[in-house]
C-alpha positions in Angstrom: 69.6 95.8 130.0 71.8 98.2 128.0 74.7 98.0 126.6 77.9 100.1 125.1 79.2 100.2 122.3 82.2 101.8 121.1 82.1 102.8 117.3 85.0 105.1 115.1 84.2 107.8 112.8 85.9 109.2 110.1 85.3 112.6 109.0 86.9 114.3 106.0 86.5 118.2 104.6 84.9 117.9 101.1 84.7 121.7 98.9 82.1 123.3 101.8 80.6 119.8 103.5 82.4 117.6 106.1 82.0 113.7 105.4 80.9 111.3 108.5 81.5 107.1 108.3 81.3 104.9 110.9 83.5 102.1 110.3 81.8 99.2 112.0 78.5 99.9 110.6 79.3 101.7 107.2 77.2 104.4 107.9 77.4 107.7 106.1 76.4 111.3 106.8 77.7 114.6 106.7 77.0 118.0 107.9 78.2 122.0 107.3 80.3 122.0 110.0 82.9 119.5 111.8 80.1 119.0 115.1 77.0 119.1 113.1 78.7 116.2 111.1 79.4 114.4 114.1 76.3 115.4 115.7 74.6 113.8 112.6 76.5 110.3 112.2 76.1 109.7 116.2 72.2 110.4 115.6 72.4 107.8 112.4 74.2 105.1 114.3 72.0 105.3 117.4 69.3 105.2 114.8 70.4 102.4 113.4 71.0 100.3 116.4 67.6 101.1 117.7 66.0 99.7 114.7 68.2 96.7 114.8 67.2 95.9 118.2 63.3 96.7 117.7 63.3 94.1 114.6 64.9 91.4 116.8 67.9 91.0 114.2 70.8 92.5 115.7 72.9 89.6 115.8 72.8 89.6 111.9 72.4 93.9 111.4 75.7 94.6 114.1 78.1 95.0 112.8 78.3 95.3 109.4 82.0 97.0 108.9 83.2 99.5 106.0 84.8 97.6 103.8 88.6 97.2 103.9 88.7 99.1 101.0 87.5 102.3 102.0 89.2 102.7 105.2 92.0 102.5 103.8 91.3 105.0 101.6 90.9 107.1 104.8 93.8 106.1 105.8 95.7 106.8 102.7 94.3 110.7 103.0 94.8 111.0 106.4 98.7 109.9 105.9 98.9 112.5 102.7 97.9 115.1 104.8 100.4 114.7 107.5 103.1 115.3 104.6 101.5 118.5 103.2 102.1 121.8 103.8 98.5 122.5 103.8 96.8 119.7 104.8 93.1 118.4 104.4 91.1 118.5 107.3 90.4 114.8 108.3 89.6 113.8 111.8 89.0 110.2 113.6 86.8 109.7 117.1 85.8 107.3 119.1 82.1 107.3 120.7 80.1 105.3 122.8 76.5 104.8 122.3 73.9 102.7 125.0 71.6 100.1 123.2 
């Protein structure tokens, strides 16, 4: 039986790389472009899930969230940006994976 789950990412512009976290499961990637950095950090999450469920241990492995700490940073930057003239590129998502 599969299941959905919803999970956010984060994604900043850093120099030449874009950033990926997922929130609920603190998982970081990133990628040369915007959809190769999503791309990536939906391939890491399903990744991780299906390792979480093959060792039996999801219960203790899902989720395991960001800390507070860093999505607030996020949140800080994204805020920043909406007051600049020439903003940083930082985008939030919302996916579903099947597990």
């Amino acid at each position: 039986m599969s299941q959905d789950l919803l999970y956010h990412g984060l994604i900043s512009k850093e120099e030449d790389r874009y950033c990926a976290l997922c929130v609920e499961f603190n998982i970081a990637t990133e990628g040369e472009t915007l959809d190769e950095a999503k791309k990536n950090l939906k391939e890491a999450v399903e990744g991780y899930l299906e390792v979480a469920m093959e060792m039996g241990e999801h219960a203790e492995l899902i989720p395991r969230p960001a800390p507070e700490s860093l999505i607030k940073e996020y949140e800080m930057s994204f805020q920043q940006a909406l007051t600049q003239q020439t903003p940083t590129e930082l985008y939030v998502f919302g996916e579903i994976v099947y597990v």
